[in-house]
C-alpha positions as CSV (number, residue, x, y, z in Angstrom):
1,X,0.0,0.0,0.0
2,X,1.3,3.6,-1.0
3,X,4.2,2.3,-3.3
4,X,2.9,4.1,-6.0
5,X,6.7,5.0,-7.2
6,X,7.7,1.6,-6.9
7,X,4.5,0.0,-8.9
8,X,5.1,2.4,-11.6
9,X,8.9,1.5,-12.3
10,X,8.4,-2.2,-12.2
11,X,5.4,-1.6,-15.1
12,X,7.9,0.5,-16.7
13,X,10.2,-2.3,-16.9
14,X,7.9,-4.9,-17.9
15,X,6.4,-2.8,-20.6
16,X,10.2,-2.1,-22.2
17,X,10.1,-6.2,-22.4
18,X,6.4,-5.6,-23.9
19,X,5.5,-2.6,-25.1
20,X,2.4,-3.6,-26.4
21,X,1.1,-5.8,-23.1
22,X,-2.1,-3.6,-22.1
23,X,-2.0,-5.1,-18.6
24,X,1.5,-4.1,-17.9
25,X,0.3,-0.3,-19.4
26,X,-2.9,-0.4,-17.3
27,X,-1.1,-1.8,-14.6
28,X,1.4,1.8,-15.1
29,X,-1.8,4.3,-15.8
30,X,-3.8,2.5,-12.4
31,X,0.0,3.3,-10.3
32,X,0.2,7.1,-11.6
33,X,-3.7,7.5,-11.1
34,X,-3.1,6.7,-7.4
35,X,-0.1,8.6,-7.2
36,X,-2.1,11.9,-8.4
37,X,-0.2,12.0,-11.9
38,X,-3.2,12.5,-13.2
39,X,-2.4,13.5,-16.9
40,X,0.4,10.7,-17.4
41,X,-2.0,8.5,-15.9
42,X,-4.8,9.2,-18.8
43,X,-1.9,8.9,-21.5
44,X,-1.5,5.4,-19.8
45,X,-5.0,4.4,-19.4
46,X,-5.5,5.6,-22.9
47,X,-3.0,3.2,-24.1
48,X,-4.6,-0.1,-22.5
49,X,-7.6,0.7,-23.8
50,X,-6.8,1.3,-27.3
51,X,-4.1,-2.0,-26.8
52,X,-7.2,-3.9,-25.6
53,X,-10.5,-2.1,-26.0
54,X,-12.2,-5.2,-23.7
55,X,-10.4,-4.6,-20.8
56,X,-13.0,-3.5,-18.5
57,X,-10.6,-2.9,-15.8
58,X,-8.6,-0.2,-18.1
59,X,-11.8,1.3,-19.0
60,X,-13.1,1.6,-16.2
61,X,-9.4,3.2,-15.0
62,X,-9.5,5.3,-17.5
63,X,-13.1,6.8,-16.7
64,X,-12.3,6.8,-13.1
65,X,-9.1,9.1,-14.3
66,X,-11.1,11.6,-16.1
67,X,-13.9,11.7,-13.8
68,X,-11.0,12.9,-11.2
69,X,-9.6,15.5,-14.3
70,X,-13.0,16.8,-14.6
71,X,-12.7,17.8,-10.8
């Protein structure tokens, strides 16, 4: 709980061994959403949807993101 940092660089990592994994980039948006980088997190989120538009869990990441933007 509250590694935010650490989450993120470990999905970093993985996704330079697959770029295109959209769990690995969702995985990356959901650990900048919760560490209020809210913009990078959207680009992320974004990403995993577009890389698998049936992941419910990235879309619903992704609305949760923009729902905090909005605010």
């Amino acid at each position: 709980m509250g590694h935010h940092a650490e989450a993120a660089v470990a999905s970093e990592r993985a996704l330079r061994i697959e770029p295109g994994n959209a769990e690995f980039t969702n995985d990356l948006g959901w650990s900048l959403l919760q560490a209020g980088r809210l913009a990078e997190a959207e680009t992320m989120l974004q990403r995993a949807v577009e890389l698998d538009s049936s992941n419910e869990i990235a879309r619903n990441n992704l609305k949760l993101c923009r729902d905090r933007l909005a605010k």
